[in-house]
C-alpha positions as CSV (number, residue, x, y, z in Angstrom):
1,X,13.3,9.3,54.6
2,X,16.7,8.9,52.8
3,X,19.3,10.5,54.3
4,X,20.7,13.6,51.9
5,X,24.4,12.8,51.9
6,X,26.2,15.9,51.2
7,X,26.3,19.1,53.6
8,X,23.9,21.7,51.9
9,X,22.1,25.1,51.9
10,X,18.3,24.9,51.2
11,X,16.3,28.1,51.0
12,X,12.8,27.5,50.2
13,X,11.3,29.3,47.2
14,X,9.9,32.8,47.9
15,X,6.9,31.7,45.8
16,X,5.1,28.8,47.2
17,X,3.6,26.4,44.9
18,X,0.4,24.4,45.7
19,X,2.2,20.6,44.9
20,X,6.1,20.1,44.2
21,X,8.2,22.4,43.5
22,X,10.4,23.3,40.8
23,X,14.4,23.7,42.1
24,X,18.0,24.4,41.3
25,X,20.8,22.1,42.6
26,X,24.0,24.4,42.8
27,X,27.5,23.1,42.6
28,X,30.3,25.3,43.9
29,X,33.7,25.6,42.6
30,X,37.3,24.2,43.7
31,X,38.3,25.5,47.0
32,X,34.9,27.2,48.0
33,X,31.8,26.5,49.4
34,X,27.9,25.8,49.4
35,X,27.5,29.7,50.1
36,X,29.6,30.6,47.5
37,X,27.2,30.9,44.1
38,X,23.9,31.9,46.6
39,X,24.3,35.1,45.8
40,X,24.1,34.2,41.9
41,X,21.6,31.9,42.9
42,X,19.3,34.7,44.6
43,X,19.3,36.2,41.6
44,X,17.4,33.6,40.3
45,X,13.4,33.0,39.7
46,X,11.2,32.9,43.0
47,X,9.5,30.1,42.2
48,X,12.5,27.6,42.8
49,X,14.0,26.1,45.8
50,X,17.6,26.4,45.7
51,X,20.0,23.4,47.1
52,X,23.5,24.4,47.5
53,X,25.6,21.1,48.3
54,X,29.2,21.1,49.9
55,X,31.8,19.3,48.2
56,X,33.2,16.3,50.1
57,X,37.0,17.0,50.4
58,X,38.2,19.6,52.0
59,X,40.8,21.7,50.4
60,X,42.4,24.6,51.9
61,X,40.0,27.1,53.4
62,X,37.2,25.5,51.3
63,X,36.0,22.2,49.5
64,X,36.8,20.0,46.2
65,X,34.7,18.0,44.3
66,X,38.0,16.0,43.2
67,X,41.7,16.3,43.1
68,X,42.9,17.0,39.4
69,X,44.5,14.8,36.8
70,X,47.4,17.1,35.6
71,X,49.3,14.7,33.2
72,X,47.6,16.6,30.6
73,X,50.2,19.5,30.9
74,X,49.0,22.1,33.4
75,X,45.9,22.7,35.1
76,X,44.2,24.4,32.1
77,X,44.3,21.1,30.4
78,X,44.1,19.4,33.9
79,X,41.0,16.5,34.0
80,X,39.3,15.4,37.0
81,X,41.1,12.5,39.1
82,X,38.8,9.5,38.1
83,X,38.0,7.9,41.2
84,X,37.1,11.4,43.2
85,X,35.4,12.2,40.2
86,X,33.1,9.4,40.2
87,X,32.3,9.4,44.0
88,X,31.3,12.8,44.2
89,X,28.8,12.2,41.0
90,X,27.2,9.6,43.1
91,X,27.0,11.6,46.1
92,X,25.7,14.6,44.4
93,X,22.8,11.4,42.0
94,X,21.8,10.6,45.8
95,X,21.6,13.7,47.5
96,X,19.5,14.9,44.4
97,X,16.9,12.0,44.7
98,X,17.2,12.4,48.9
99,X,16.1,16.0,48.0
100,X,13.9,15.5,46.2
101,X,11.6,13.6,48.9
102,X,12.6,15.8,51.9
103,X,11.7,19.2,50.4
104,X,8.2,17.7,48.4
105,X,10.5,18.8,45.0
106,X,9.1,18.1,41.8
107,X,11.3,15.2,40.0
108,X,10.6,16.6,36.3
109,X,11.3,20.5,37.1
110,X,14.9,19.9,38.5
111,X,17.9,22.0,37.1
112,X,21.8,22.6,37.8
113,X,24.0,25.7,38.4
114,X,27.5,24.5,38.5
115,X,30.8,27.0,38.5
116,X,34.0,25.9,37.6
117,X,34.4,22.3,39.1
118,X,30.7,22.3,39.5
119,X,30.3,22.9,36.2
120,X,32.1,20.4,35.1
121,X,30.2,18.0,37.5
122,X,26.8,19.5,36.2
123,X,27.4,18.4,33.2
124,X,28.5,14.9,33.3
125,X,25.6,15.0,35.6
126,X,23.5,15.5,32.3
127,X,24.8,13.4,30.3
128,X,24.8,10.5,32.9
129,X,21.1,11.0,33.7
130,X,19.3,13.1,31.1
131,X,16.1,11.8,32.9
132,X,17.0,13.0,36.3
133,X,18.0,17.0,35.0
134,X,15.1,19.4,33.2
135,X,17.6,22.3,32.7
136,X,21.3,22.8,33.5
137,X,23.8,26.4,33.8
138,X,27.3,25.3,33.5
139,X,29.4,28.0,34.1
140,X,33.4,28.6,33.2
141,X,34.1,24.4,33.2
142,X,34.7,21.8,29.9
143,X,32.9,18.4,29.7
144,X,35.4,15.7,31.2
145,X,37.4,13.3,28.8
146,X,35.4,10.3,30.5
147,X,31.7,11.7,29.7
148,X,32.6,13.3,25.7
149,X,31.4,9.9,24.2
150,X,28.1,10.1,25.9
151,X,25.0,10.4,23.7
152,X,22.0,9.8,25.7
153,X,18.3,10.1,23.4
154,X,17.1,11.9,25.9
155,X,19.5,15.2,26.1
156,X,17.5,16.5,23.1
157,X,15.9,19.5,23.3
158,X,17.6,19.9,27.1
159,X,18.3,23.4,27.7
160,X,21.8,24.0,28.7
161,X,23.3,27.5,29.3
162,X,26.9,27.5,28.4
163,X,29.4,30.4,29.8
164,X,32.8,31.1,29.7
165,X,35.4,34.0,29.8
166,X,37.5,35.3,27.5
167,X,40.3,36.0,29.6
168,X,40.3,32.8,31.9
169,X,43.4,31.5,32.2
170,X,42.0,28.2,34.6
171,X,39.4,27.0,32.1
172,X,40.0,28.8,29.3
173,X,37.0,29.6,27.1
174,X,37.9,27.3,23.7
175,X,37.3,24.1,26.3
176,X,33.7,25.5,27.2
177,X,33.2,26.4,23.9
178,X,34.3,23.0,23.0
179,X,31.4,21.5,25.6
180,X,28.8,23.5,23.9
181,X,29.9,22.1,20.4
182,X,29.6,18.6,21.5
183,X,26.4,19.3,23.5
184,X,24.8,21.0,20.5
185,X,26.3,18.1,18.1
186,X,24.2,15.4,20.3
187,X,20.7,17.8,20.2
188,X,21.0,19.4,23.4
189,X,19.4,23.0,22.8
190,X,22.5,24.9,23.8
191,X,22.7,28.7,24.7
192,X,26.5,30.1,24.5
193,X,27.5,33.2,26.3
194,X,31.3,34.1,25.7
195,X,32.4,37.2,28.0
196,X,35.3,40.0,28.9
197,X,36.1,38.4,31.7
198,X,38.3,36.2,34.3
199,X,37.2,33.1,35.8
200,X,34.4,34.5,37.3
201,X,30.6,35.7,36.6
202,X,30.4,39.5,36.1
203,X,27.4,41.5,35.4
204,X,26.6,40.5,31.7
205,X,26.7,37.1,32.5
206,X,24.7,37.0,35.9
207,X,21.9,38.7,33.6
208,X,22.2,36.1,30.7
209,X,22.2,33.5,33.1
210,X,18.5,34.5,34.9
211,X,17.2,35.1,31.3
212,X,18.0,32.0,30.5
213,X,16.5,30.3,34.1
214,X,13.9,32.8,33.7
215,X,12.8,31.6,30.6
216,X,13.3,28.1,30.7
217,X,11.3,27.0,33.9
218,X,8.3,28.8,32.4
219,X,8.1,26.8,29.4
């Protein structure tokens, strides 16, 4: 059995299925940790297993997917560092397919929850390997300067929940908004939820969010 690379949560799915099972892949944010979105993820259908990977740096009291490129002008234009960037999407490509065989997962009914940093993995994730991802939640991050060219056939139709706050002053919502633009521009069937809030997922969000999980693992 292939060794799964990255430290990681797995809680089995409250509603067993009688061959592979459907799951979620979650990707914390900068400076946290796999428990961090389980209570979001909890919220979540019972049906999936939910795989909650550790960055692979540590940074302060928590973990980073990458250091940030900051040339931009600040970190609310900041990009991700390219070569930490690209490590960790390997990482995250192998642990997924390591997964996959370890927990009897079902390759076609995979999907990502990503916050922040996560997010912003998630969804170069997508684009990189359309075939790999059925679904993906990317919340409060921006597609990454080195994936906006990406136009994979195979994205159309994906469902992708979008989310970002108003009043976030790390991501701020026009570069999400911008992701969902270009997402929707290359067929991806994109849902946008724009809220009242910080950089963090309040109560109107959380509800979009297992609507949207809700509904899209039953189709």
């Amino acid at each position: 059995m292939t060794e799964i690379l990255l430290e990681h949560v797995h809680l089995e799915a409250e509603i067993q299925s009688d061959g592979p099972a459907p799951a979620v892949f979650v990707l914390h944010g900068r400076g946290a940790n796999e428990q961090d979105l389980l209570p979001i993820a909890d919220e979540l259908p019972d049906e999936l297993h939910v795989i909650s990977f550790r960055a692979p740096d540590r940074l302060q009291g928590g973990y980073t997917w990458y250091d940030l490129d900051l040339s931009g002008g600040g970190l609310h234009e900041s990009q991700p560092d390219a070569e930490g960037f690209r490590r960790s999407l390997d990482l995250v490509t192998g642990s997924i397919d390591a997964a996959v065989e370890a927990y009897d997962l079902d390759p076609d009914r995979l999907g990502l929850l990503g916050f922040s940093q996560g997010s912003i993995m998630s969804l170069a994730l997508l684009l990189e390997s359309p075939d790999r991802i059925a679904w993906v939640a990317a919340l409060h991050g921006y597609l990454a300067d080195s994936h906006a060219d990406l136009d994979p056939d195979s994205v159309d139709d994906k469902p992708v929940f979008i989310a970002a706050g108003r009043a976030d002053r790390i991501i701020p919502h026009t570069r999400t908004e911008a992701a969902a633009d270009r997402l929707r521009s290359i067929g991806a069937d994109v849902t946008v939820g724009v809220y009242d809030a910080g950089h963090g997922v309040g109560p109107a969000e959380l509800s979009d969010l297992v609507d949207f999980v809700t509904t899209t693992i039953q189709h």
